[in-house]
Backbone as a chain_set.jsonl record, in Angstrom:
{"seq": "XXXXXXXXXXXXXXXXXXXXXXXXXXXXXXXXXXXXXXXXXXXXXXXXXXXXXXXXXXXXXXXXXXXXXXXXXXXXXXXXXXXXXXXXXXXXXXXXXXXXXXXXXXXXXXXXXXXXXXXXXXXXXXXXXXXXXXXXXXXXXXXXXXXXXXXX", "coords": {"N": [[13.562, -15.995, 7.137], [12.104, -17.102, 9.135], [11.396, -14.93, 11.064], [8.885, -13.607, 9.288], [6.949, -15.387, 8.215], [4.018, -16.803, 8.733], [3.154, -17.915, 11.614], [5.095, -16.891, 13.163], [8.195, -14.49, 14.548], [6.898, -11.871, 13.65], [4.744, -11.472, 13.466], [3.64, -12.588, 15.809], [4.418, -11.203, 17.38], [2.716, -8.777, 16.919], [0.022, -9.987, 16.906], [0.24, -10.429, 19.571], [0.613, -7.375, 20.828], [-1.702, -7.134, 19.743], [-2.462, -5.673, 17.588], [-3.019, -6.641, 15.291], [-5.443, -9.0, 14.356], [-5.685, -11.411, 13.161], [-2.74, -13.501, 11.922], [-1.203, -12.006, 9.467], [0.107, -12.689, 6.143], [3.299, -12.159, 4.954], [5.034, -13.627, 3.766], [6.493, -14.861, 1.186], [5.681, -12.525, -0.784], [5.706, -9.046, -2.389], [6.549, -7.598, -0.66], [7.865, -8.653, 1.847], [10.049, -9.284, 0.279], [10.915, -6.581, 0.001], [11.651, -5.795, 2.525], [13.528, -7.953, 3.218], [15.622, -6.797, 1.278], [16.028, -4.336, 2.249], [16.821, -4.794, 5.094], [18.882, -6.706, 4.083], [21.006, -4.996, 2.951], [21.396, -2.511, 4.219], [23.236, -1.544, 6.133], [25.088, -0.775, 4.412], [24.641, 1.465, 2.963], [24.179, 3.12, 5.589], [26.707, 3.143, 6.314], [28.669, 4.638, 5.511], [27.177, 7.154, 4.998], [27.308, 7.906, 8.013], [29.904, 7.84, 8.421], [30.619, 10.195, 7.15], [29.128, 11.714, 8.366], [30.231, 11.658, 10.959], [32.633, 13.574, 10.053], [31.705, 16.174, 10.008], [31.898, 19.531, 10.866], [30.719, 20.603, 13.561], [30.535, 23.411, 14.583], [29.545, 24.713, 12.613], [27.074, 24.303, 12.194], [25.996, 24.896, 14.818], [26.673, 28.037, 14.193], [24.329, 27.994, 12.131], [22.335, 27.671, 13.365], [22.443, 29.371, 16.086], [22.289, 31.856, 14.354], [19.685, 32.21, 13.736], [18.69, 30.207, 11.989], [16.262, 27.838, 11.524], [16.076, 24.519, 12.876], [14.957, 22.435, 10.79], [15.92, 23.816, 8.362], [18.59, 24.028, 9.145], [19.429, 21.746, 8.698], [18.845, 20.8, 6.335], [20.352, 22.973, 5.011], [22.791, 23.365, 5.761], [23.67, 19.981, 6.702], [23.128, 17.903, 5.018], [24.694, 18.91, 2.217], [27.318, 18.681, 3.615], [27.036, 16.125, 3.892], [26.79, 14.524, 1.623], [28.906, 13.211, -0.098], [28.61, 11.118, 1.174], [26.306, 10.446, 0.876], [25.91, 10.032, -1.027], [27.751, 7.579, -2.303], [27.094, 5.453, -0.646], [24.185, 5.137, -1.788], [25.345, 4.396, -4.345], [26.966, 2.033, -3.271], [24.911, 0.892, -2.647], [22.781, 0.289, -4.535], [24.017, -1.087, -6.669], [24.537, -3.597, -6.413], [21.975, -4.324, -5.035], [20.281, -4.07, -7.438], [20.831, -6.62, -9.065], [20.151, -8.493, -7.308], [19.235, -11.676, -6.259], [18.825, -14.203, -4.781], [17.222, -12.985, -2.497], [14.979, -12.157, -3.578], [13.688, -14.865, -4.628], [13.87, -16.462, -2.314], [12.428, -15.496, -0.174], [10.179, -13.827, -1.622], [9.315, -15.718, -3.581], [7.456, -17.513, -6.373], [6.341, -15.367, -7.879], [7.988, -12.746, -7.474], [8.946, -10.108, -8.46], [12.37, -9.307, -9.461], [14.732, -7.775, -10.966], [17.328, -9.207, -11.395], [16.261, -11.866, -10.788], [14.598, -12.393, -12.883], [16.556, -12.22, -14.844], [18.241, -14.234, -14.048], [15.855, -16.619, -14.857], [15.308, -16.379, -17.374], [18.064, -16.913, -18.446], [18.592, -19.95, -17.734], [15.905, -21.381, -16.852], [13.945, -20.045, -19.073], [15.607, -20.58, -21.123], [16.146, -18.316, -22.97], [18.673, -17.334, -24.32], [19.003, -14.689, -25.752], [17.18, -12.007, -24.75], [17.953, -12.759, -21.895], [20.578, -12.154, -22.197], [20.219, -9.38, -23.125], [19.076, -8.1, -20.904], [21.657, -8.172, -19.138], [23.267, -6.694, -20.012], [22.16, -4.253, -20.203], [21.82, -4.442, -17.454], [24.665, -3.964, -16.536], [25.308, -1.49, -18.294], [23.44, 0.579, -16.623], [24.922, -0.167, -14.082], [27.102, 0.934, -14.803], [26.697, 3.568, -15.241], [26.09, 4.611, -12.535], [28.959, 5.069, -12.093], [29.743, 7.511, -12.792], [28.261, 9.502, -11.417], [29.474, 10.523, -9.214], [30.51, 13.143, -7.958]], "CA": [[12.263, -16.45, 6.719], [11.73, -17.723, 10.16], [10.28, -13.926, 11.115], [7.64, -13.562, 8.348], [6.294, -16.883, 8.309], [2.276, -16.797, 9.585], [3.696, -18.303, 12.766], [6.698, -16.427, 13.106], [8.126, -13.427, 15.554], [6.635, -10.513, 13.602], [3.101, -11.655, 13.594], [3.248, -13.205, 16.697], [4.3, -9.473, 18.6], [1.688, -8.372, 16.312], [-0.933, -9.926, 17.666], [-0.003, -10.284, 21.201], [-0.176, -6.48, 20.797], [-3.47, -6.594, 19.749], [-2.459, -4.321, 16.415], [-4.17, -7.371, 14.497], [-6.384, -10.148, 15.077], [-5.467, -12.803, 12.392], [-1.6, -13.629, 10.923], [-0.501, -11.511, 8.255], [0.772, -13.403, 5.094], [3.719, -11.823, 4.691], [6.253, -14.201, 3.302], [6.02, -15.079, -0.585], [5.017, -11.167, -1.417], [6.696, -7.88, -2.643], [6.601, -6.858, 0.862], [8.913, -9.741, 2.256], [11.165, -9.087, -0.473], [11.387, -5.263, 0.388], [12.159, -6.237, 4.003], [14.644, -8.411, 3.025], [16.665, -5.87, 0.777], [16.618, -3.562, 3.408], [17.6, -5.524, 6.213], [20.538, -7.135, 3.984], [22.146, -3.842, 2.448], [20.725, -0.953, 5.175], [24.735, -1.319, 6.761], [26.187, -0.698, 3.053], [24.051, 3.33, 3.225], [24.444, 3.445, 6.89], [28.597, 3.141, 7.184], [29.252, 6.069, 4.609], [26.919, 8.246, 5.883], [27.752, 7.666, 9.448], [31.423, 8.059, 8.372], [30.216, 11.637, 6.633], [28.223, 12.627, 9.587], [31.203, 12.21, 11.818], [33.502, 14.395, 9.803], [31.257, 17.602, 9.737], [32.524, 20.373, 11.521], [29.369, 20.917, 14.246], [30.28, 24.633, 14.561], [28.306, 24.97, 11.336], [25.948, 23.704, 12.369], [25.923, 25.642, 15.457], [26.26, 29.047, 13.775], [23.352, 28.361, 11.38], [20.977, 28.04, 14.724], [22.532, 31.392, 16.392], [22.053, 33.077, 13.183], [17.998, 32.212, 13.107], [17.937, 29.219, 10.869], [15.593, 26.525, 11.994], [16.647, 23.019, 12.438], [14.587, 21.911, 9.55], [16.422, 24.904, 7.605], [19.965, 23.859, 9.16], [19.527, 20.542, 8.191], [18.895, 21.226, 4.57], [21.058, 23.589, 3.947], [24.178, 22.539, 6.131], [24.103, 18.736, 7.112], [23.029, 17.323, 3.499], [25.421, 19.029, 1.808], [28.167, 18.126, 3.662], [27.237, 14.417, 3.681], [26.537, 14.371, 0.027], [29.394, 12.199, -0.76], [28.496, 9.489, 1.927], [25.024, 9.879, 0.645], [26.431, 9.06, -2.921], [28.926, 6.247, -1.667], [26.178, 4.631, 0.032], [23.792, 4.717, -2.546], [26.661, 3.407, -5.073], [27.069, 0.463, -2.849], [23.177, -0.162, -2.236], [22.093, -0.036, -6.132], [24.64, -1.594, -7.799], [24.213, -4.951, -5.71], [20.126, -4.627, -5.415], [19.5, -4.301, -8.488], [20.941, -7.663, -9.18], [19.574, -9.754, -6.519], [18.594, -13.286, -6.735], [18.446, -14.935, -3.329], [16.465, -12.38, -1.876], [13.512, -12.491, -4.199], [13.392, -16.385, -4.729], [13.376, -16.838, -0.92], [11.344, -14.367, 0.36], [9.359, -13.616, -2.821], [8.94, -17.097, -4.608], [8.119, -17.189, -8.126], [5.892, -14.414, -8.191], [8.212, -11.827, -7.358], [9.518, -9.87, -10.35], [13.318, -8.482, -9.846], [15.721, -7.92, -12.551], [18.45, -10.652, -11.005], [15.782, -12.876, -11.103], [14.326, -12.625, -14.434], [17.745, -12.732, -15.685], [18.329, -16.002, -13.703], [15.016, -17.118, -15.489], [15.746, -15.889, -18.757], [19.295, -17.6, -18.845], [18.088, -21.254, -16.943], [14.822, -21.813, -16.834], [13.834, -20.38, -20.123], [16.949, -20.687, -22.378], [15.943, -17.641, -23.999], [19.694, -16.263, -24.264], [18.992, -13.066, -26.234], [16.654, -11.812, -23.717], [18.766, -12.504, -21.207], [21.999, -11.011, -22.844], [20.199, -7.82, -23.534], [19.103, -7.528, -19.529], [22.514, -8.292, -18.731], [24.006, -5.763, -20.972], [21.091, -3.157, -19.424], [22.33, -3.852, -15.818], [25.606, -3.075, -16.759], [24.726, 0.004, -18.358], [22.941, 0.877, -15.607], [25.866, 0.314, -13.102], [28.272, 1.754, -15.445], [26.25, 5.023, -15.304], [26.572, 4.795, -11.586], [30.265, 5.35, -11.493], [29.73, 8.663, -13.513], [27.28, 10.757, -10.773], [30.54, 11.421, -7.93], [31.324, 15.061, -8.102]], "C": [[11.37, -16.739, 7.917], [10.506, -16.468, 11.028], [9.309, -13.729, 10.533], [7.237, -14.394, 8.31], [4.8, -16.434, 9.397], [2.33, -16.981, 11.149], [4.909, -17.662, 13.121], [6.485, -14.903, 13.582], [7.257, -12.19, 15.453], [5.247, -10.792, 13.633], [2.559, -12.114, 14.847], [3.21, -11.729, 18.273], [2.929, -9.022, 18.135], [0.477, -8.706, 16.865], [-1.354, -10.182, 19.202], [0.0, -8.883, 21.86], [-1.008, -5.622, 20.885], [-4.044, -5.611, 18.495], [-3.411, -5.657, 15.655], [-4.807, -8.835, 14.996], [-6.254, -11.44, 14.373], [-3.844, -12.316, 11.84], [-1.888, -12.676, 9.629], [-0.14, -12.109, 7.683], [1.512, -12.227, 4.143], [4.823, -12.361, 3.443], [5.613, -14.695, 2.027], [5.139, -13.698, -1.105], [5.866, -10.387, -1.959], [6.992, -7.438, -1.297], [7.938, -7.482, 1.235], [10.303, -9.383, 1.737], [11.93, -7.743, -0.342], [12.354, -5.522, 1.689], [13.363, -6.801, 4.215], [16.062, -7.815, 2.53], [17.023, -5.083, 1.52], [17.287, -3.797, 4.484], [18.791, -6.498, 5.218], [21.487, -5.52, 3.278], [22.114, -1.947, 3.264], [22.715, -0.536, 5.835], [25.632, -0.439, 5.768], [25.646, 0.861, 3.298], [24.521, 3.313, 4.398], [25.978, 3.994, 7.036], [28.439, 4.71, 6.831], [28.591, 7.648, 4.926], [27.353, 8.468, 7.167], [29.212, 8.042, 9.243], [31.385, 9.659, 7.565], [30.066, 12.801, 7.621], [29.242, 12.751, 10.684], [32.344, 13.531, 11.39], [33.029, 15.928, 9.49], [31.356, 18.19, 11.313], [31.067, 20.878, 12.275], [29.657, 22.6, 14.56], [29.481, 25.659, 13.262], [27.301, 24.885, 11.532], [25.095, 25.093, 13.623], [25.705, 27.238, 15.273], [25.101, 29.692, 13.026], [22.518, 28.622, 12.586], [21.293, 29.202, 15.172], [22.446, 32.242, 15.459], [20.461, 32.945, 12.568], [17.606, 31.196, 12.455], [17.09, 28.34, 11.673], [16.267, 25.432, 11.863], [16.541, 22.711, 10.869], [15.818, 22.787, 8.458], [18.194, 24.498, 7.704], [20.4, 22.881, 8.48], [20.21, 20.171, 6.593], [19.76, 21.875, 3.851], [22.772, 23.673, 4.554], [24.681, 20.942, 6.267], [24.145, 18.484, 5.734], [23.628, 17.91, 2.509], [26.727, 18.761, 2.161], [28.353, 16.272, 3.86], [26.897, 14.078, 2.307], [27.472, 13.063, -0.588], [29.202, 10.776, -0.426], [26.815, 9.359, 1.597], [25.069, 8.994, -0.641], [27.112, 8.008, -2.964], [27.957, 5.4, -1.418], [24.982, 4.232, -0.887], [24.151, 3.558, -4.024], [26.381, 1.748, -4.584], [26.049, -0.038, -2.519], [22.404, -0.798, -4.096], [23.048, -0.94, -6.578], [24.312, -3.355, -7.611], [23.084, -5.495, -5.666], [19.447, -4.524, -6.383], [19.54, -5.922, -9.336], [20.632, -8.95, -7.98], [18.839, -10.829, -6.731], [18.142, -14.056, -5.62], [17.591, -14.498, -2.396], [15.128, -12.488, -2.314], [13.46, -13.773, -4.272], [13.439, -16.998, -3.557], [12.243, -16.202, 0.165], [10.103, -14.2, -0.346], [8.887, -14.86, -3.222], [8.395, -16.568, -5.929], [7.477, -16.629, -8.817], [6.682, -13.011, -8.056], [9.227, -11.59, -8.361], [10.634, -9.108, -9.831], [14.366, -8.521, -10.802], [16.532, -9.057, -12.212], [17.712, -11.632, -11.383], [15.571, -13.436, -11.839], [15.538, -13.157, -15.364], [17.569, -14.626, -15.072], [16.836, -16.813, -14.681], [15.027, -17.184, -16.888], [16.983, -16.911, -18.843], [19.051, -19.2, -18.895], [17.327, -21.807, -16.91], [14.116, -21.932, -18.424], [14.475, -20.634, -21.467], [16.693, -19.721, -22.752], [17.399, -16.949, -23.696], [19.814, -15.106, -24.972], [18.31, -12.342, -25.291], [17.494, -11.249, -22.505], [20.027, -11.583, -20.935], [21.604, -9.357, -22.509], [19.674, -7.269, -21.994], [20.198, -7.425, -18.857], [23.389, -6.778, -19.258], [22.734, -4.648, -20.239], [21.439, -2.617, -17.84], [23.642, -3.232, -16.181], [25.458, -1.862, -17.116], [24.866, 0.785, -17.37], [24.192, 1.053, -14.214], [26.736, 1.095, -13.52], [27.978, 3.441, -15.052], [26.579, 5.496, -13.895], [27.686, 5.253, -11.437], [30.22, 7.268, -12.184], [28.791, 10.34, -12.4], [28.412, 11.11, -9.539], [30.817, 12.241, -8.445], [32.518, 15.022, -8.034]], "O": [[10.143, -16.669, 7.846], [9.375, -16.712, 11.449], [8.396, -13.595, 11.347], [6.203, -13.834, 8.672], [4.754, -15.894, 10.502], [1.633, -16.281, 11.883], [5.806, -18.455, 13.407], [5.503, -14.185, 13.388], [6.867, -11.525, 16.412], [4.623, -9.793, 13.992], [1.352, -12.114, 15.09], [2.585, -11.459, 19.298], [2.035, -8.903, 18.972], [-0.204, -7.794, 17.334], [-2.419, -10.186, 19.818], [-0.386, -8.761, 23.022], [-1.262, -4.52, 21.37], [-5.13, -5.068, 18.291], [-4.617, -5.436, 15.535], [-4.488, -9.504, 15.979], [-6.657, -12.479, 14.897], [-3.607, -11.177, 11.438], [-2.895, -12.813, 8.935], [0.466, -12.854, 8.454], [1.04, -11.594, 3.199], [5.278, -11.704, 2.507], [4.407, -14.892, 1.88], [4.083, -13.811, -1.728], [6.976, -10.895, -2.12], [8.012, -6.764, -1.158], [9.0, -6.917, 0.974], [11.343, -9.224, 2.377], [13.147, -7.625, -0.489], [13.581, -5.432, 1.72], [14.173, -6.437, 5.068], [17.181, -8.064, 2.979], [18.229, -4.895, 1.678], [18.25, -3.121, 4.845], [19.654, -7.026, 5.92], [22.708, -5.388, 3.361], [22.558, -0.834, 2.98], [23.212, 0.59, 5.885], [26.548, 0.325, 6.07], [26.45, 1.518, 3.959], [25.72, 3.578, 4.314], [26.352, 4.976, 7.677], [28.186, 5.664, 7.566], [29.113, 8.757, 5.044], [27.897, 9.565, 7.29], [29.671, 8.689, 10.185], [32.495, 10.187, 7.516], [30.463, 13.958, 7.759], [29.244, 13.781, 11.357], [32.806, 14.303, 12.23], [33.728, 16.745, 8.89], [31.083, 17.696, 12.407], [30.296, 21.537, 11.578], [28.574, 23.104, 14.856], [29.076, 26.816, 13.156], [26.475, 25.541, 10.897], [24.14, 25.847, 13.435], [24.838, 27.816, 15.929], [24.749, 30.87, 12.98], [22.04, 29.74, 12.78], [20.616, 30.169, 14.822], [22.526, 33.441, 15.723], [20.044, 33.335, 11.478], [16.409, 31.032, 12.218], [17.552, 28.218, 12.808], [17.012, 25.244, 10.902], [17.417, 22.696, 10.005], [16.563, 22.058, 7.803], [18.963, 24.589, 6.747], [21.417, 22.882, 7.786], [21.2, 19.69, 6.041], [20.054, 21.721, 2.666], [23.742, 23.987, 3.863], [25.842, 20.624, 6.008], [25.176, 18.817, 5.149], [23.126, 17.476, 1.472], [27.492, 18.568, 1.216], [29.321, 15.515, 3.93], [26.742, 12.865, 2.164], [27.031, 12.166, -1.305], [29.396, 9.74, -1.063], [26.145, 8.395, 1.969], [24.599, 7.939, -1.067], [26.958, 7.398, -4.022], [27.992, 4.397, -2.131], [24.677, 3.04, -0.853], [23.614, 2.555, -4.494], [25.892, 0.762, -5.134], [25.972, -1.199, -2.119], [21.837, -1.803, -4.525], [22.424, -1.906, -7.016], [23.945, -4.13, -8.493], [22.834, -6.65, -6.014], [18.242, -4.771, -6.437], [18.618, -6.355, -10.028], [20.972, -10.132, -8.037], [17.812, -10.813, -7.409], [17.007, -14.531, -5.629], [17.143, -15.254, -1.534], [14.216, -12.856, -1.573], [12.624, -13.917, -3.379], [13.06, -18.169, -3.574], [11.499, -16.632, 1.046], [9.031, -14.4, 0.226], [7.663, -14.916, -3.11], [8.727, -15.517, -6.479], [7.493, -16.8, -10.036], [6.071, -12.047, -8.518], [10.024, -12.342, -8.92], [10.234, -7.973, -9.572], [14.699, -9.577, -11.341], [16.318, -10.028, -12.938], [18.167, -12.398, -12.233], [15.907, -14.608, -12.007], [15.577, -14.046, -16.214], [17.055, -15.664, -15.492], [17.225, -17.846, -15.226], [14.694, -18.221, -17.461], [16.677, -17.914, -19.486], [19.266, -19.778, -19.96], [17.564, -23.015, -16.916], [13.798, -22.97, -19.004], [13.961, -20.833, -22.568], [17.34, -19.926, -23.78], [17.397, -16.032, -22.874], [20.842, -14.457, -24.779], [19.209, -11.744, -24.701], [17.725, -10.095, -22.144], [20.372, -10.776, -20.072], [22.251, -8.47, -21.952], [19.815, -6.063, -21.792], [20.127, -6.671, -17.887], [24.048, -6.044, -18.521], [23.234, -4.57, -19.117], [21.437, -1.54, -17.244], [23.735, -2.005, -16.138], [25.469, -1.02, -16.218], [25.828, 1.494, -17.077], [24.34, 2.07, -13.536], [27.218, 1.957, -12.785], [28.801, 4.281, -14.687], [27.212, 6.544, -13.768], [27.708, 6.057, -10.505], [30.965, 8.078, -11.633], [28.761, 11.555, -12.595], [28.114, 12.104, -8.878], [31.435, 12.186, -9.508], [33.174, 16.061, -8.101]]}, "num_chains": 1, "name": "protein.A"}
């Protein structure tokens, strides 16, 4: 919190800089809250790819360029297919977790920021409404359930 804050590191590079001339009010937004999801689950995508990207055979890679392809072209049609599963692994372990977040939006966000964890938490606690709740609960599931179904 201590970075986003009006007073705080990222506004303070910011305008010693010179990119802006008054604090940013970052903290208590959707923004904050983005920032936050990314910087807590960016490791969970990162490993699996990174553990993908080591196990491809770079003479593939190599043959597409001596045979004319373009990077862009090698990329596409050799790297991202063989990291496919650490792209799918990694996504796995980024959704299933961010879609239920609670601590991230109610610290970052405050009690304007709308994510499903939250609402639930609001729905269950705040407003008693337990049908509501139930039926978002029963939705995320769903929702992760479906997840386990897209690995090839």
């Amino acid at each position: 919190m201590g970075i986003l804050k009006n007073n705080g590191v990222l506004n303070n590079v910011l305008l010693w800089l010179g990119v802006i001339d008054q604090p940013l009010t970052i903290l208590h937004t959707n923004l904050a809250v983005y920032i936050g999801i990314v910087y807590a689950y960016l490791p969970f995508m990162v490993l699996p790819i990174y553990t993908a990207l080591t196990r491809i055979d770079y003479s593939l890679v190599e043959a597409s360029l001596d045979l004319g392809a373009r990077p862009l072209k090698t990329f596409f049609s050799i790297i991202v297919p063989l990291t496919k599963g650490g792209i799918i692994a990694g996504s796995m372990l980024v959704f299933i977790p961010a879609v239920g977040e609670f601590v991230i939006p109610e610290l970052l966000g405050g009690p304007d920021s709308i994510m499903i964890g939250r609402v639930l938490w609001q729905e269950f606690f705040n407003n008693r409404d337990w049908p509501v709740a139930s039926a978002v609960a029963i939705i995320m599931l769903a929702a992760a359930d479906s997840t386990d179904h897209v690995v090839p």
